[in-house]
C-alpha positions in Angstrom: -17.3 5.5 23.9 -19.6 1.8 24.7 -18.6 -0.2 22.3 -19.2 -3.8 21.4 -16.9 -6.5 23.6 -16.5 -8.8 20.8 -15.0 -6.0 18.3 -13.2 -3.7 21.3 -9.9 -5.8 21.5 -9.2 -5.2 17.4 -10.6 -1.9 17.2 -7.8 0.7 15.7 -7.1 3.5 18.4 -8.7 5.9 16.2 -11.9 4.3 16.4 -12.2 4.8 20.1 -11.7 9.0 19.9 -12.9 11.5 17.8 -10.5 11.3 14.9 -10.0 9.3 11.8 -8.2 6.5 11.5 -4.7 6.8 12.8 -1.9 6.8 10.5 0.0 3.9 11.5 -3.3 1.4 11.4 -3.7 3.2 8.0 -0.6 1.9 6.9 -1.5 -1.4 8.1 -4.9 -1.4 6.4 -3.6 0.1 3.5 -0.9 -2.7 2.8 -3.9 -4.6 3.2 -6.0 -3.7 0.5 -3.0 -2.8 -2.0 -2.5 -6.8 -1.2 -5.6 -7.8 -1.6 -6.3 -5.8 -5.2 -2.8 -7.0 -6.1 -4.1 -10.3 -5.6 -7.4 -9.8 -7.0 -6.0 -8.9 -10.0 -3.5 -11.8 -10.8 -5.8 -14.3 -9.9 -9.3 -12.6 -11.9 -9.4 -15.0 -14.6 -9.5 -17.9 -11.7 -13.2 -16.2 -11.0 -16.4 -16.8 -13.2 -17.2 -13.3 -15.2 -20.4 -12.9 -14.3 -21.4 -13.7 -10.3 -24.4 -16.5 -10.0 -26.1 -14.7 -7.8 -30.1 -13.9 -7.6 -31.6 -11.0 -7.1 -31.5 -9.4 -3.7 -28.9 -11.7 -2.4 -26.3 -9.7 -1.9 -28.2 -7.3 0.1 -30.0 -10.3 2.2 -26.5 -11.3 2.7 -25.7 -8.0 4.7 -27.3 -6.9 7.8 -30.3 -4.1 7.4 -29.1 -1.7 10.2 -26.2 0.0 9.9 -23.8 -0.9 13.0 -24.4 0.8 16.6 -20.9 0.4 17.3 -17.4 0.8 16.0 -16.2 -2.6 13.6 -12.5 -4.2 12.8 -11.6 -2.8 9.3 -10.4 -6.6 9.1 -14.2 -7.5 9.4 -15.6 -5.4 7.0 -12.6 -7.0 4.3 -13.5 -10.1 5.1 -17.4 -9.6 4.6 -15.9 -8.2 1.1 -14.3 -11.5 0.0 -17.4 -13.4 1.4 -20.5 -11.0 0.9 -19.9 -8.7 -1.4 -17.4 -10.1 -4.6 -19.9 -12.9 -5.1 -22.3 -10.5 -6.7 -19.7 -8.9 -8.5 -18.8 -9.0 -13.1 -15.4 -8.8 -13.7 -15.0 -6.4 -15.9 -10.8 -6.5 -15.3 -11.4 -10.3 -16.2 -9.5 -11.1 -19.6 -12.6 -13.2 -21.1 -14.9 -10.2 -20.2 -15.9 -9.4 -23.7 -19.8 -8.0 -23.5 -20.1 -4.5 -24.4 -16.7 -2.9 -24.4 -13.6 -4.5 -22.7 -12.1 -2.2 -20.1 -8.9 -1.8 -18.1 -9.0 -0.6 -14.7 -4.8 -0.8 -14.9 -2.7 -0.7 -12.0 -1.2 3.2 -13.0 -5.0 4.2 -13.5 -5.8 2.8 -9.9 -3.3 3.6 -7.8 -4.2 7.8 -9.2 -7.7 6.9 -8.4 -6.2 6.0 -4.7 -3.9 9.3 -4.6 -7.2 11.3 -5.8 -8.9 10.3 -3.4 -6.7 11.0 -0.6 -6.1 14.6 -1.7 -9.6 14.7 -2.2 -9.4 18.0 -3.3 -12.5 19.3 -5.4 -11.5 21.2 -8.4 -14.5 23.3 -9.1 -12.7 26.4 -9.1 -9.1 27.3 -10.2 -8.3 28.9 -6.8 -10.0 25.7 -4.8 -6.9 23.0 -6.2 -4.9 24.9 -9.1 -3.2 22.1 -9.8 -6.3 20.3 -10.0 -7.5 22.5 -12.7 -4.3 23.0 -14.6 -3.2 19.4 -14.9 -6.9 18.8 -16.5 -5.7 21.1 -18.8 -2.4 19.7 -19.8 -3.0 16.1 -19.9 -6.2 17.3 -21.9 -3.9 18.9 -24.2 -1.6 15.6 -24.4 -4.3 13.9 -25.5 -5.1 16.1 -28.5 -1.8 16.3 -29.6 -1.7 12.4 -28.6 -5.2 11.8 -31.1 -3.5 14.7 -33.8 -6.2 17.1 -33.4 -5.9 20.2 -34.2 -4.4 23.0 -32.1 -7.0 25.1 -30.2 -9.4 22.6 -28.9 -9.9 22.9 -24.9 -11.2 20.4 -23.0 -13.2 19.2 -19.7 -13.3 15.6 -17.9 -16.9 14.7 -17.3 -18.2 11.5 -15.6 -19.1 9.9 -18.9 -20.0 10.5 -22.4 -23.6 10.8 -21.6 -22.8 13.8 -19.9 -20.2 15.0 -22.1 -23.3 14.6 -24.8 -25.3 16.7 -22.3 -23.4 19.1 -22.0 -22.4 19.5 -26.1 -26.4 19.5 -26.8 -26.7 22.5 -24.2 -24.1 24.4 -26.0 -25.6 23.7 -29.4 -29.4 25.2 -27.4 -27.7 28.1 -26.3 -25.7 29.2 -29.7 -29.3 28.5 -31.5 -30.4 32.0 -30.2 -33.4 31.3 -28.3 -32.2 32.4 -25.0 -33.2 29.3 -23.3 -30.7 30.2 -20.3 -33.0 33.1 -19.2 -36.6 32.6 -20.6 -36.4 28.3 -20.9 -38.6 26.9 -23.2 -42.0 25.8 -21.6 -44.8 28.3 -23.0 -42.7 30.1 -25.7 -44.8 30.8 -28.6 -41.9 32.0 -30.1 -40.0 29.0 -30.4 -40.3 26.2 -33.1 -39.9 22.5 -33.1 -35.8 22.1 -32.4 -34.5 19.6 -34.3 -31.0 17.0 -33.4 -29.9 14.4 -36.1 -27.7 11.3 -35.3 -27.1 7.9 -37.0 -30.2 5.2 -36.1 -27.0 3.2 -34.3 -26.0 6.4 -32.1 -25.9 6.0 -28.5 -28.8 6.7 -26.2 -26.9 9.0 -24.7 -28.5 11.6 -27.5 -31.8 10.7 -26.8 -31.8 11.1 -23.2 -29.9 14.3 -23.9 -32.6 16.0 -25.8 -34.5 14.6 -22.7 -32.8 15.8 -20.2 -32.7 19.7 -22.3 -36.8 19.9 -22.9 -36.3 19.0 -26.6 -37.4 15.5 -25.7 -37.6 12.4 -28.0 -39.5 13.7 -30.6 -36.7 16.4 -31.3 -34.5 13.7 -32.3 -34.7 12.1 -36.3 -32.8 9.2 -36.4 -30.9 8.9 -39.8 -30.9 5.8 -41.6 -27.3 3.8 -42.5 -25.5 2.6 -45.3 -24.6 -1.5 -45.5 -21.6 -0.7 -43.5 -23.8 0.6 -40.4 -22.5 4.6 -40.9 -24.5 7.4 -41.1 -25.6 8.4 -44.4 -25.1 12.0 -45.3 -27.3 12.1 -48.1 -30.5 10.7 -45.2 -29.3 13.8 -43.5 -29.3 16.3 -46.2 -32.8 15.4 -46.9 -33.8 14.8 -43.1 -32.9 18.4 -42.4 -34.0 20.0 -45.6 -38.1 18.3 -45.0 -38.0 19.7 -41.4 -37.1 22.8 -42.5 -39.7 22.6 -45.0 -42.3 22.4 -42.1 -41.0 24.9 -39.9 -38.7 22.6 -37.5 -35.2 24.2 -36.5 -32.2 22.1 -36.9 -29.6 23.1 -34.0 -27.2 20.2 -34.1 -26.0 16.9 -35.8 -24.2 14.0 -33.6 -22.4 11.7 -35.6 -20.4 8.8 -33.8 -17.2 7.1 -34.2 -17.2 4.0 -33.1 -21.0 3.0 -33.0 -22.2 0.8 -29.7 -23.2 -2.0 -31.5 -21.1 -2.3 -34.8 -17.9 0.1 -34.0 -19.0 1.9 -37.2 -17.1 5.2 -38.1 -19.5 8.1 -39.4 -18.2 9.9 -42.7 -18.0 12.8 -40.4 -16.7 15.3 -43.0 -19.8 14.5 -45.2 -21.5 15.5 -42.5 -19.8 18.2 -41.7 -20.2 18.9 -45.7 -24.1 18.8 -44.8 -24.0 20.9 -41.8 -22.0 24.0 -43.9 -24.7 24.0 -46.7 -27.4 23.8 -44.1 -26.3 26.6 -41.8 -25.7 29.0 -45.4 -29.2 28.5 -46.0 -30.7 28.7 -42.6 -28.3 32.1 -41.3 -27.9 30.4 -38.3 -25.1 27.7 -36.4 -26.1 24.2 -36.4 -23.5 22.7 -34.2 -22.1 19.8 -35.1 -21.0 17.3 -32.1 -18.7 13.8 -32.8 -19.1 10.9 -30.1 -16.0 8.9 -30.3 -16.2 7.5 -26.5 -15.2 4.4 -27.7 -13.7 4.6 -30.9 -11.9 7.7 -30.9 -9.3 6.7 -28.8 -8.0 4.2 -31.6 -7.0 7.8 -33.4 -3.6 7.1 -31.2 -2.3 4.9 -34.0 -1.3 6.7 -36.7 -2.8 4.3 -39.3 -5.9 4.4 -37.3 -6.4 8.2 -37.6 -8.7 7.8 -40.4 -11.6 7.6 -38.1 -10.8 10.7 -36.8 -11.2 12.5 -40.8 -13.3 15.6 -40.2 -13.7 15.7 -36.3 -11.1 19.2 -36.5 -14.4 20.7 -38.4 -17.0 19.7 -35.5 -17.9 22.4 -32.7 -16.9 19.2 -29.8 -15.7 15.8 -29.7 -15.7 13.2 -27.0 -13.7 10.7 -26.3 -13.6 7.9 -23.0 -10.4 7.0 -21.4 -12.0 4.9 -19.6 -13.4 2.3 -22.5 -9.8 2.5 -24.4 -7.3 3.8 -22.5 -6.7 1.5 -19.5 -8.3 4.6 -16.8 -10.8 3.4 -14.2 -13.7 4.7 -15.3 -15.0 7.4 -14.6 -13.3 9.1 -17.2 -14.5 11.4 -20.2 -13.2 13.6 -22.1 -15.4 16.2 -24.0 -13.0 18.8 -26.0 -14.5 22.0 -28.0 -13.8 24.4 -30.2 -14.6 27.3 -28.6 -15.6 27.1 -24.8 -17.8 29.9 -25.1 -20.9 28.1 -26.3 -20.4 26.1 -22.6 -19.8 28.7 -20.5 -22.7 30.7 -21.4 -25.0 28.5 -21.1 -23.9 27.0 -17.5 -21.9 30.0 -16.1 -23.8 31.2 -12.8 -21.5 32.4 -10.0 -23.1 33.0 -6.6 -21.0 35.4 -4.3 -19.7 32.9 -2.0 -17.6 31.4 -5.2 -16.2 34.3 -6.4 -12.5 35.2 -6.9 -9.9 38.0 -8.2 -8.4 35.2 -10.3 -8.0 36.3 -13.8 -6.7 34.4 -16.7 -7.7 30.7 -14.8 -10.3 28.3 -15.8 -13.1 27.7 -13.5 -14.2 24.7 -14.6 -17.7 24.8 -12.6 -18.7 27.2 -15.5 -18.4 24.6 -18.3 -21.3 22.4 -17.1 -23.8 21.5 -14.4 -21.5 19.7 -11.7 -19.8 22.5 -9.3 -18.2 19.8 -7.2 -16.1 17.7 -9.3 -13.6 14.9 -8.7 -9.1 15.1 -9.2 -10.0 12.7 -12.3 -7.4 14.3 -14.3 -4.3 12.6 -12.4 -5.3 9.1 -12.7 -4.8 10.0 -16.5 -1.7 11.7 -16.1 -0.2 8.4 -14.7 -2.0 6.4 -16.9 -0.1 8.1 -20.1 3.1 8.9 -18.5 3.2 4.6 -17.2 2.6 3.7 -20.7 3.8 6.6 -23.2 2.3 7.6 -26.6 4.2 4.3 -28.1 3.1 1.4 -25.2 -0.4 2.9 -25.8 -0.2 2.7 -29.5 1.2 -1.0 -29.7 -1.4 -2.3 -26.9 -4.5 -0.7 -29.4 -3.3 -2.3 -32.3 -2.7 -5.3 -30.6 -6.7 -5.4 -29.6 -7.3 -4.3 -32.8 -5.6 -7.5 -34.4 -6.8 -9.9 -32.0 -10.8 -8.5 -33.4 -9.2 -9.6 -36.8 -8.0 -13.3 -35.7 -11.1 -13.7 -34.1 -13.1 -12.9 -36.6 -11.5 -15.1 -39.1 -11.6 -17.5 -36.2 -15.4 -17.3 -35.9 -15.6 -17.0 -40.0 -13.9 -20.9 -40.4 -17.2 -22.4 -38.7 -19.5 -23.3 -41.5 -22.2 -22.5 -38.7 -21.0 -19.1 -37.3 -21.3 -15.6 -39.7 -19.5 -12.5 -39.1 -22.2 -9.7 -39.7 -20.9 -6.6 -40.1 -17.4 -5.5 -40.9 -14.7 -5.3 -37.9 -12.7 -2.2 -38.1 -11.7 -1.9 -34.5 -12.0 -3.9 -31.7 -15.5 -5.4 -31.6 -16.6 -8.6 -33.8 -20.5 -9.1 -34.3 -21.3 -12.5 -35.3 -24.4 -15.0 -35.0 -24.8 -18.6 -35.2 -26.3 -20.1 -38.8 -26.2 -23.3 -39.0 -27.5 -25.6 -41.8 -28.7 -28.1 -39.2 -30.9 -25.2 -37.6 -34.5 -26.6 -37.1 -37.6 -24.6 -38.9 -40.8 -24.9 -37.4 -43.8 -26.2 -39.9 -46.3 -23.6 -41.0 -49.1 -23.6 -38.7 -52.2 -26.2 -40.3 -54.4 -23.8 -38.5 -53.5 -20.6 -40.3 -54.8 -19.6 -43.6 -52.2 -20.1 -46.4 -49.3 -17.5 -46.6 -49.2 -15.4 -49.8 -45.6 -16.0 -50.4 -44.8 -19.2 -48.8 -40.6 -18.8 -49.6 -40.6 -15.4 -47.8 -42.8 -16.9 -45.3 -40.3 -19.7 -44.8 -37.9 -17.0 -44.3 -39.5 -15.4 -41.6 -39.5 -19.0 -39.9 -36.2 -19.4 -40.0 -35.6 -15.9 -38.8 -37.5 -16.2 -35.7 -35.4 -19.6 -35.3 -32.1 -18.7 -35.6 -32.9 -15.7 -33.3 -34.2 -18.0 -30.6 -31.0 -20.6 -31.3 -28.9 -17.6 -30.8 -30.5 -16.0 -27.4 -29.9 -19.7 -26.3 -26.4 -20.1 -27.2 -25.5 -16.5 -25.6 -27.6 -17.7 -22.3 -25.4 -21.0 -22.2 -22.2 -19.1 -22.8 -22.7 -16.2 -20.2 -24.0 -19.2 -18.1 -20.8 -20.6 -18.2 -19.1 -18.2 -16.0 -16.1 -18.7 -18.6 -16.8 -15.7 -20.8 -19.4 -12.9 -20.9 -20.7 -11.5 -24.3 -23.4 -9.2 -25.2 -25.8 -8.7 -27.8 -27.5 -6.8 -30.4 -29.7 -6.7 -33.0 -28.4 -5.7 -36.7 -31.2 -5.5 -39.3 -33.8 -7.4 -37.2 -31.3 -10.1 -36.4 -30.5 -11.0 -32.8 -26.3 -11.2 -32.8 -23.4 -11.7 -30.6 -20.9 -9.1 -30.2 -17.6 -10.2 -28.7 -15.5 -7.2 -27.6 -11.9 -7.2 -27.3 -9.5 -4.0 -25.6 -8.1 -5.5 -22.1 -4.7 -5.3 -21.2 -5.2 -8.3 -19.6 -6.7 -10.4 -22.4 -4.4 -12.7 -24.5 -4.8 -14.7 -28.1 -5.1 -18.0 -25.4 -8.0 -16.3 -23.9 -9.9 -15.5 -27.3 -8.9 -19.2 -28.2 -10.8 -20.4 -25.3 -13.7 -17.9 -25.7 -14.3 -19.1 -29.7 -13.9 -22.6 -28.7 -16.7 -22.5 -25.4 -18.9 -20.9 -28.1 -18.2 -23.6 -30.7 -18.7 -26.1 -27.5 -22.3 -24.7 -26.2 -23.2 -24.5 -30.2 -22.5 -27.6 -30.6 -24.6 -28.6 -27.8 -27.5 -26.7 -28.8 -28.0 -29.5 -32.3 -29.7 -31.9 -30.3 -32.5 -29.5 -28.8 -32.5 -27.0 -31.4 
């Protein structure tokens, strides 16, 4: 083989044949990198959160071709360190606090390595049992882990958008219609279907009913109480007017542990309102619970309130890799009865079928027929830490949500905005020195000048605040997110990392005391 006379003297001898790479320079290599992450991760927190890179750089940075000739594994490791991890957020950083802290822990990565070196695809029981029957047990350790009922089974998916896929397909195939065979395109026969979730669900539903042909209009958003939950009494009345004009309800998502607020859905109102609707209409409305992020809190005993009702929902999901230190991808959808799932995706071509009976083929629960040995980085993950180092480390984060909330809450200028039940703290900046433009000379007169005033100082304090998260993510010290929370524009500061201590969160509060602070003069 020609290869390049700069590279050929540090080319592994597996490069130059037709082989992979041989297992002693794999050894070598793979030291290498076990250093190099071991490394990465002590010293994250020495690295700005977000990279200061523009857009396109990184690629600019890389050549356009891919390479005619063999390359030194060393090469390609060092155009990591120098090419590629400028461009990269660190979410393993302990003052990464925008949307919801993970952990990619060292148990959790070094299953994602052994997965991948089996690289064994798990689509049918007889293709990897072991692949399929450890996704059952540690599946079943999680239940028992979250005090679920028995019964429930369970799949991993990628993420809880699909896990929300594939609940909304079982909820359109128990409705009756036989979408399976016939679809729905042209179908006189079938009326407007109808999903109902919280105004603060996830998107995830949205592009669901997308996804399913029942698009966005066959989702009603349900208004919230002052606390951000769902209200059921919106939902009893939602579903009873769409009945009224001929709509067909076919399932209800509530959420635990809402994206923006961490709000927990009174889910066995709900579930309350689901029962009387399905007496009246003859027919199953299924009734799905998103708890991606929040649901895993159910661990602590004390915090198994969230989970009240869930036993009485036809699935439930739940994300080990938001709150439960697994490198994502990692989600885990359980049901009720699996039937629902594997009638509506179950479609097995000759070439994939088997004398196996009394196994779980898992490519009949959903769409993917190749799917990845997730289940063992999750085995590790809960055998490293055990039901008890898992419990302590959630109430821990949960705590540290507390301090900093009442952190945030002893600045006269800073407001905590909705309540903090978990992990997550929305705030906003308020300050009394907080500049309101004049009304404009130009303009006629406003009718109510107070609420008008209002309105100014509205549109301020959103601007002050957009600033003030700009500086801080600017900062490279700490990255947060946002929201918006009754037409407000606030902050939300996540907590959940294994590697995030109260000296961190200090540090956090007090940069975004510091960039306030320096907003007074141009605010």
């Amino acid at each position: 083989m020609n290869t390049d006379d700069r590279h050929s003297d540090r080319l592994d001898p597996g490069q130059l044949g037709l082989g992979d790479m041989d297992p002693e320079s794999f050894r070598e290599h793979g030291h290498a990198v076990i250093d190099w992450i071991a490394d990465y991760l002590e010293g994250v927190e020495d690295r700005p959160v977000r990279p200061r890179v523009a857009p396109g750089e990184v690629r600019g940075s890389l050549p356009a071709a891919p390479p005619e000739h063999p390359e030194p594994f060393a090469d390609a490791m060092r155009d990591l360190d120098e090419l590629v991890m400028p461009g990269i957020t660190h979410w393993n950083h302990p003052s990464f606090h925008a949307y919801f802290a993970i952990t990619g822990s060292g148990p959790g990565i070094l299953g994602e390595a052994l997965a991948a070196a089996l690289n064994v695809n798990g689509m049918l029981w007889s293709t990897s049992p072991s692949a399929t029957e450890l996704e059952e047990l540690v599946l079943d350790w999680l239940r028992q882990l979250l005090g679920l009922r028995d019964g429930w089974r369970g799949i991993i998916a990628d993420t809880a958008s699909m896990s929300t896929m594939l609940a909304l397909a079982a909820a359109r195939e128990r409705s009756g219609l036989d979408v399976r065979q016939r679809g729905l395109a042209g179908r006189p026969d079938v009326p407007m279907l109808r999903v109902y979730t919280s105004e603060h669900a996830h998107s995830s539903v949205e592009k669901a009913a997308i996804a399913l042909g029942l698009g966005r209009d066959g989702v009603r958003l349900i208004e919230v109480d002052e606390r951000y939950r769902m209200r059921a009494d919106a939902l009893a009345e939602a579903v009873r007017e769409d009945m009224r004009f001929g709509y067909r309800p076919i399932a209800i998502v509530a959420t635990v542990g809402t994206t923006s607020t961490t709000s927990v859905d009174p889910v066995a109102a709900i579930a309350d309102v689901r029962d009387e609707v399905v007496a009246e209409l003859g027919h199953d409305v299924w009734l799905h619970v998103d708890g991606a992020y929040g649901g895993m809190v159910g661990i602590c005993e004390e915090m198994r309130w969230v989970l009240e009702g869930v036993d009485r929902a036809d699935s439930f999901v739940t994300n080990p890799h938001k709150w439960l230190f697994t490198p994502i991808d990692c989600s885990a959808l359980f049901v009720a009865d699996p039937t629902a799932l594997t009638q509506a995706f179950a479609l097995v071509a000759e070439y994939l079928t088997t004398e196996d009976e009394g196994v779980t083929d898992y490519m009949d629960w959903g769409v993917q027929l190749g799917r990845r040995f997730r289940a063992l980085k999750l085995w590790l993950v809960l055998r490293y830490f055990g039901a008890e180092g898992l419990a302590t480390r959630l109430r821990e984060h949960v705590a540290q949500a507390q301090r900093v909330a009442a952190r945030l809450e002893a600045n006269e200028d800073l407001r905590v905005v909705a309540p903090v039940p978990m992990s997550t703290v929305c705030f906003l900046a308020d300050p009394g020195w907080l500049a309101v433009p004049e009304p404009d000379p130009d303009s006629p007169p406003p009718d109510d000048p107070a609420a008008a005033a209002v309105v100014r100082r509205g549109v301020a304090r959103d601007e002050l605040n957009r600033e003030l998260l700009r500086r801080i993510n600017g900062s490279g010290a700490a990255l947060l997110s946002h929201t918006v929370l009754d037409g407000r524009y606030v902050l939300r500061l996540a907590t959940g990392s294994l590697r995030t201590t109260d000296d961190h969160l200090e540090r956090t509060c007090a940069l975004i005391e510091h960039e306030l602070a320096g907003l007074r003069g141009v605010a």
